[in-house]
Every structure is written in structure tokens, then in C-alpha cells.
N, C-alpha and C positions, 0 to 999 in steps of 0.2 A: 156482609150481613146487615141486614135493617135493623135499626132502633124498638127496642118493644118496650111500650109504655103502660106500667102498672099503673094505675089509678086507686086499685085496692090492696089490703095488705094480703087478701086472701091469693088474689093475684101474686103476688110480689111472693109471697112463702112457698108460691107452688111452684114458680120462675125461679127462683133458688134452689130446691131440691131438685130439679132437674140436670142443675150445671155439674159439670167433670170437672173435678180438681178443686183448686183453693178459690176463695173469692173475694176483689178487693170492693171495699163499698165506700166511694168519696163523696160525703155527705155536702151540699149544698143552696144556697138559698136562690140560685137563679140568678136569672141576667149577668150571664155567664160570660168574661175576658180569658186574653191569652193567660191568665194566673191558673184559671179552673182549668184550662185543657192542658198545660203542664201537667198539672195534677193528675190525670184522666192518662195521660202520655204512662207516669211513671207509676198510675195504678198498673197499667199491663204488663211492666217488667215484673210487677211484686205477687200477681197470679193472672191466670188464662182466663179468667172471667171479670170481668170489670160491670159495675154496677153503680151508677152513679143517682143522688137522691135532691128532688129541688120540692122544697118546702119550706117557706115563708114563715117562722115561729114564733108566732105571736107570743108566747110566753117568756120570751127572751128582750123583748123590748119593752123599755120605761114607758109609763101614761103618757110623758111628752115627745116621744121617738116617734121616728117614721116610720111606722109599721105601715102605713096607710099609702103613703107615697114609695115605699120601696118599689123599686122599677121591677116589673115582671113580666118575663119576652120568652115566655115560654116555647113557643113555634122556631123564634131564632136558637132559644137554650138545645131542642133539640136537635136542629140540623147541624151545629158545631160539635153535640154527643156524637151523633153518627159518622160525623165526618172523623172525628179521634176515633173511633171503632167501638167504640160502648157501646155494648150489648142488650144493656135493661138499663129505664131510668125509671125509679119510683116518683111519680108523684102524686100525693095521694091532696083529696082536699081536707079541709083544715075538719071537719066533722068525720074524718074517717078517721086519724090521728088523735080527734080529742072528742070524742062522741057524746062526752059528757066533761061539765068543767073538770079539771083537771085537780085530783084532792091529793095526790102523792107525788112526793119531787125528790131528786138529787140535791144534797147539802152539800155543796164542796166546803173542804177545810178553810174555815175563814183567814187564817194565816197564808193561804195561797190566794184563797177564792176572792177576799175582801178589801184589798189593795189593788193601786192603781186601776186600770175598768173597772174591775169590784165594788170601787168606792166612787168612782165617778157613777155606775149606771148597778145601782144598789137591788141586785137579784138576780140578772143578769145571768152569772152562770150558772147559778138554780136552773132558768130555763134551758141554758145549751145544754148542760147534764143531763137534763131529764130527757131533754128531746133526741140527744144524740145515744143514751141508755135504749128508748123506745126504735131507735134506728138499728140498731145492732139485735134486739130482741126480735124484729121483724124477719132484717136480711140474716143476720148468723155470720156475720162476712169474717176472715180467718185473717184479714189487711184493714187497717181502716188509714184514709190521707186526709190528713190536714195542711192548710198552708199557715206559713209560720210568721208570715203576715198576723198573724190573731196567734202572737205568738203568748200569750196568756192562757188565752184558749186552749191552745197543743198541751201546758205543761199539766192544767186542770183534768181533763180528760188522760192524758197518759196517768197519773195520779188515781183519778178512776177506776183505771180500767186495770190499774195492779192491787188496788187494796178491795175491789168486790170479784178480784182473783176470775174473769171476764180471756175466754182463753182467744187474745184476739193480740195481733199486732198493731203498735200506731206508729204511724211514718210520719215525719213532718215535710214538707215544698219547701223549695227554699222560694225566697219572693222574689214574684217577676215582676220588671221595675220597665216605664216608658224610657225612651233615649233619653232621656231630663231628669232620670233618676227616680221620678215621684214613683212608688209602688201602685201596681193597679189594684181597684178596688172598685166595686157596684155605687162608690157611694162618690169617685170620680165626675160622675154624669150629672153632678148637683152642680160643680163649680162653673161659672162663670168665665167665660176669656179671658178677662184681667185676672181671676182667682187661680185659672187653669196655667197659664203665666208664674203667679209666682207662687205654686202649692210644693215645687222640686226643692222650694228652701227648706224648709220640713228634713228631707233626705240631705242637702249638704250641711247644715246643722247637725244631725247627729253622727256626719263622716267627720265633723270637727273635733267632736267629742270625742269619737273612738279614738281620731288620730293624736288628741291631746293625751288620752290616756296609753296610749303603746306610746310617746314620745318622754311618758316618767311622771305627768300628773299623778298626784293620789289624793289632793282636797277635792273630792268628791262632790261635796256638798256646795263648794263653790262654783265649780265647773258648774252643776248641775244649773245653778241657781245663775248662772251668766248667757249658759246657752237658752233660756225658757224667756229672761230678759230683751235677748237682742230678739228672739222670736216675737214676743209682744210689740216693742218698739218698730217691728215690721208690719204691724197691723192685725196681728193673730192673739187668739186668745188661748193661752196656753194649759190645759187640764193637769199635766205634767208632765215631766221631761227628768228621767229619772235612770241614774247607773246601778244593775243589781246582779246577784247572782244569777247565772242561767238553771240553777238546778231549782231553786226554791226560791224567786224574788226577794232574795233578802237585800238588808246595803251593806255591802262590803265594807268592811274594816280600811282606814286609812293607811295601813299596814299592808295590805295584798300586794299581791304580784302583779297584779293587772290583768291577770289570765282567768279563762273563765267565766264571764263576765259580757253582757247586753244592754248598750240601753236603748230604753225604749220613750216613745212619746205619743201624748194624741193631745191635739191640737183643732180648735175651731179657726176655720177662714169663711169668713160670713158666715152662712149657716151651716157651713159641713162640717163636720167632724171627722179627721183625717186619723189615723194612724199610723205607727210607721217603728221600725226596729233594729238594729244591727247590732251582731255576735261581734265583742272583741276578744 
């Protein structure tokens, strides 16, 4: 079956009513890796109709973000949809989605929403919320996947989507990582040879930390503040590099089991800003 490409949402709501059975919708911004076609893989187990959305959201990026330079390979994004079986991809332009400036937005709870990304990139999820609100009000989709890569992201939106009682499920990816470990990610294609080289330290830095903490660490704060350290002394600039709860970001008591428990980091290597996470 070929790829059918909405453009409008009027399109897109009538290419929804149409389909049989449940429908999963993996919202995405393009320039699409093996991470997105996972995703794409494990929307078709979760329903018979897969819908996948590539829309560039300007209301999500700071005044000094790369909204401008984000890489967009739309022609390639498609023929990777087709080839994973994807049925419909919405992508709509940016005047169809906001036809007028945009006056009403998702507030996520600042106690989730306003720490670590939160407070690095200050509105941030204001814009994923509201854009990913308007994505589900479009499609209707009864699955929605995220990768857990933007694993802030996942907990913000599942949060969402239970307290405005949104009769939708959310999946999380688990992340799909190069043989070097580094997680992929659109924002990969920034790095340099030499930065592309050493970006998997990132990933063996927080396999240290996990493994420090299943080994009986519980100075938390120290750990935290030693792994962010050696990362600087490598040449990176560290935003934060931090151990918390997976349910609600909180920091663990010095007292926990050690179970339960993620840490996450993002980190600049020359001008990129990496991300990256692991469940302990």
C-alpha cells in the first residue's frame, strides 16, 4: 500500500474516518532515523492503522534554537514511512496548524514541566503540549508513541493526557542507540568527526552512573555532581546530569532502594545539544 500524504487537516480528518479499527498516531518532526521507524514498527503491533505526523513546531523552540536550521528531508522522511508500511503521514504547513498566531496553549504542571529541559529551554513544553493536544484533536488516534529518548517529553504528555481525561493511549520507544552507544537523534547531523567521535561519552557516563547506583551508591548529589565534572573536563558543557524519580522527576531521598529511578542528562558538544537517559 502507498504512502498518502495529508497536507490539510481537512484531508487528514477524512483519511481518519475512513480507517477500520484502532489508530496509532507517531507524531514527529522529520528527518527521520532508525529511532522513528522503530517507533513506526511498534505503532503497527499497537493498531492496524498507523499514522505517522512530521511537523516542525515552531512554538516549541527558544528565540535562540534552531528552529531555522532544523534539517527537513521530507521526500527521504517519506519513502522510509512507506517502506515501514505507514499508511497516512500528516504533514501539514505551518499556516495550516496555526492560521493565526497562536492565543491558547497547554500549561504543563511546573513541578514536572519546569525542571531540567523545563528550565533549560523556558516554554518549551508549553509548545510540545499544545502542538501534540492539536495533533490528537485533528487525528483522534486511540495509540499515541513516543520515544523515550525525550524522556521528559513522555512523562509531560502521559500527565496530559490523564488529567484532561483524553481517551487515548501513550506508549513510550525505548531508545535506539548507534553501535557506540550515542542515542540517535535529528540533531546528530550537527556534530562534527571529532564531536561525532567523542558524543558515546555522553552514553558511557550515564552507564557509570547507573552502574554506580545498582553497585549501593546513594550520595546522589555527589555522584551527580562528579559524573557532570568529568564530562566538562572532557570538553562539554554540561546543562545537567541529574538522578530522579521515573514517575514525577523528583530527587530521591538518600535513603531509597535505588529502584525506580533514571538519570537523565543534556549536554552541549560544540554547538549541539545532546540528550540522552537511562532507567535504573
Amino acid at each position: 500500500m502507498s504512502l498518502l500524504i495529508h497536507k490539510s487537516i481537512g484531508s487528514m480528518r477524512a483519511a481518519r474516518m475512513g480507517c477500520e479499527g484502532e489508530v496509532a498516531l507517531v507524531p514527529t518532526m522529520g528527518n527521520l532515523h532508525d529511532g522513528h521507524i522503530a517507533l513506526m514498527r511498534a505503532a503497527a503491533k499497537e493498531a492496524p492503522n498507523v499514522i505517522a505526523s512530521i511537523f516542525v513546531n515552531r512554538i516549541q523552540f527558544g528565540p535562540t534554537e534552531d528552529f531555522d536550521r532544523y534539517p527537513r528531508t521530507f521526500e527521504a522522511d517519506c519513502e522510509k514511512l512507506e517502506a515501514a508500511g505507514v499508511e497516512h503521514v500528516f504533514a501539514p504547513l505551518e499556516n495550516e496548524m496555526y492560521p493565526q498566531p497562536q492565543q491558547y496553549f497547554v500549561e504543563p504542571a511546573a513541578n514536572l514541566a519546569g525542571v531540567l529541559e523545563g528550565a533549560s529551554r523556558p516554554g518549551h513544553f508549553r509548545g510540545v503540549a499544545t502542538v501534540v493536544l492539536k495533533l490528537f484533536n485533528i487525528v483522534q488516534p486511540d495509540v499515541a508513541l513516543f520515544g523515550k529518548k525525550d524522556y521528559q517529553q513522555w512523562l509531560v504528555l502521559q500527565h496530559m493526557v490523564r488529567e484532561l481525561s483524553l481517551p487515548i493511549r501513550i506508549v513510550g520507544g525505548e531508545i535506539v542507540r548507534a553501535t557506540d552507544g550515542l542515542a540517535l537523534s535529528s540533531r546528530n547531523g550537527y556534530l562534527s568527526v571529532p564531536e561525532r567521535s567523542e558524543a558515546p561519552r555522553l552514553h558511557r557516563m550515564l552507564c557509570a552512573v547507573r552502574d554506580a547506583v545498582r553497585g549501593g551508591r546513594r550520595d546522589f548529589a555527589a555522584l551527580q555532581a562528579e559524573a557532570a565534572d568529568s564530562l566538562n573536563r572532557s570538553g562539554w558543557n554540561v546543562d545537567y546530569l541529574c538522578i530522579r524519580r521515573r514517575e514525577d522527576l523528583t530527587a530521591p531521598a538518600d535513603n531509597s532502594d535505588g529502584t525506580g529511578l533514571v538519570v537523565l542528562a543534556a549536554a552541549r558538544l560544540g554547538n549541539t545539544r545532546l540528550i540522552d537517559n537511562l532507567e535504573i
